[in-house]
N, C-alpha and C positions, 0 to 999 in steps of 0.2 A: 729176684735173681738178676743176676746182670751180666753182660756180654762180657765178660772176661778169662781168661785163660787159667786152670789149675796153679796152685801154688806151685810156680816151680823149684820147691825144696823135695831132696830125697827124705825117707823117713827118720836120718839121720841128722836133719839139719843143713844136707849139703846141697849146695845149690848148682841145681839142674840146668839146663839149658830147655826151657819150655817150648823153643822151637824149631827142633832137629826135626832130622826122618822119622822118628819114633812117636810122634803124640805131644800131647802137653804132660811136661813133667817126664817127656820118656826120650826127647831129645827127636820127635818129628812136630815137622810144621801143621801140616794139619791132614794129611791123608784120607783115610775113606769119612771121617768121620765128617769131612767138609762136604763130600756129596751128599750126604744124606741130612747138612742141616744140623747135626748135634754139635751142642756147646756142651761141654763141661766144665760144671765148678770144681768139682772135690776130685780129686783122684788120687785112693791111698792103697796099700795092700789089704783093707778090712772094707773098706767103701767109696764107692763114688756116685756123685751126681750131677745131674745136668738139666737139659731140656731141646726139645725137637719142635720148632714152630712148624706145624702141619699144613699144606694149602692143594694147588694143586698140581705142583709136581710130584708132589706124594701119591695121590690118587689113584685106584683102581677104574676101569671102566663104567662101576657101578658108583662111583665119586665118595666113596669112602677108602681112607687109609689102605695102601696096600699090605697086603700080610708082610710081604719082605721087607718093608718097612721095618716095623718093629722086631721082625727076627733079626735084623740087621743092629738095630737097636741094641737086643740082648749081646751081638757075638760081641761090638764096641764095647759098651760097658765092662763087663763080665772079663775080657780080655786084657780091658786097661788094668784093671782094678788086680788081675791074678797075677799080671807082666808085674805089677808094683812090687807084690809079694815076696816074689823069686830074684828080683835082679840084684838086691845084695848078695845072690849065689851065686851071681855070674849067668843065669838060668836064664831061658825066656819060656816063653805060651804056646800053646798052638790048641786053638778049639777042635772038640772030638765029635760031641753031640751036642747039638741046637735043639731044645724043645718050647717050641714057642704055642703058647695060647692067645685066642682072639675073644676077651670077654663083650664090649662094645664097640659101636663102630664110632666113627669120628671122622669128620669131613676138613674138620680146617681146628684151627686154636693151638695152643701151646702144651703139650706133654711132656711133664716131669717124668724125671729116671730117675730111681734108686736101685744100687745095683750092691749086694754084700755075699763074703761067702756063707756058704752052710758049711762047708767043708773045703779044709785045705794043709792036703796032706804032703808026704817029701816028692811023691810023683805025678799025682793028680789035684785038680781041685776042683769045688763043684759051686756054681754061684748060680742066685735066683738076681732077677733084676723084673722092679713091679715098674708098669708105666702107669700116670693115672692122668686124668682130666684136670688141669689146672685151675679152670676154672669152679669147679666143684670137687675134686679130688676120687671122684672115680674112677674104677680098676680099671683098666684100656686093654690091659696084656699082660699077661707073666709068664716070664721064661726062665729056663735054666740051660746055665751054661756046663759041661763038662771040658776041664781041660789037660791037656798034656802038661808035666813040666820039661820042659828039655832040658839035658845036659849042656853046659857047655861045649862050643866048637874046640877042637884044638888043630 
């Protein structure tokens, strides 16, 4: 994987500005997902991925991975990937319900993100996003995202 920014094409073909207020591919520079460390490769309206080098500003007092961590993980993802979805409607996102799991703990190393929807309907949409252990590819966390679709401002 490599340090580089999403393809900034929309899923049309048309090219994006990868570094506005809105994300990669969504026309922001780099926003929350700069404090917490995440890079994204992929970001479409059906899937995204990335990765989070772990160490220890991550860390809980108990020097493993903080839970908001990866919940934070999920709302990123999950919200790139649903915002993709909508904005050829003019629509944007807004996350409802976070439900994040802790299967392992993890102190340091690099976790992959895959993030897809299960469902995504004209008002809401529901994504799972798995993190895993890069070095062995175990399950770290899975979460689901529930989101709003919003209307258009007028």
């Amino acid at each position: 994987m490599s340090d580089t920014p999403a393809d900034p094409s929309s899923t049309d073909g048309t090219p994006t500005d990868a570094y506005g207020p809105d994300g990669p591919g969504l026309g922001m520079a780099s926003g929350f997902s700069t404090s917490i460390g995440m890079h994204m490769e992929e970001v479409t309206g059906t899937r995204v991925t990335g990765w989070v080098d772990v160490g220890p500003n991550h860390l809980q007092p108990g020097s493993i991975v903080h839970g908001g961590v990866y919940a934070s993980i999920v709302e990123e993802a999950a919200s790139y990937g649903a915002s993709f979805a909508v904005r050829d409607r003019g629509q944007t996102v807004v996350g409802v319900a976070n439900t994040t799991n802790f299967v392992r703990s993890v102190s340091d190393g690099r976790i992959l993100v895959e993030a897809f929807p299960l469902q995504q309907g004209r008002t809401q949409q529901f994504w799972e996003v798995r993190m895993t252990r890069d070095s062995d590819g175990a399950l770290v966390a899975l979460g689901h995202l529930r989101l709003q679709n919003l209307l258009p401002r007028s």
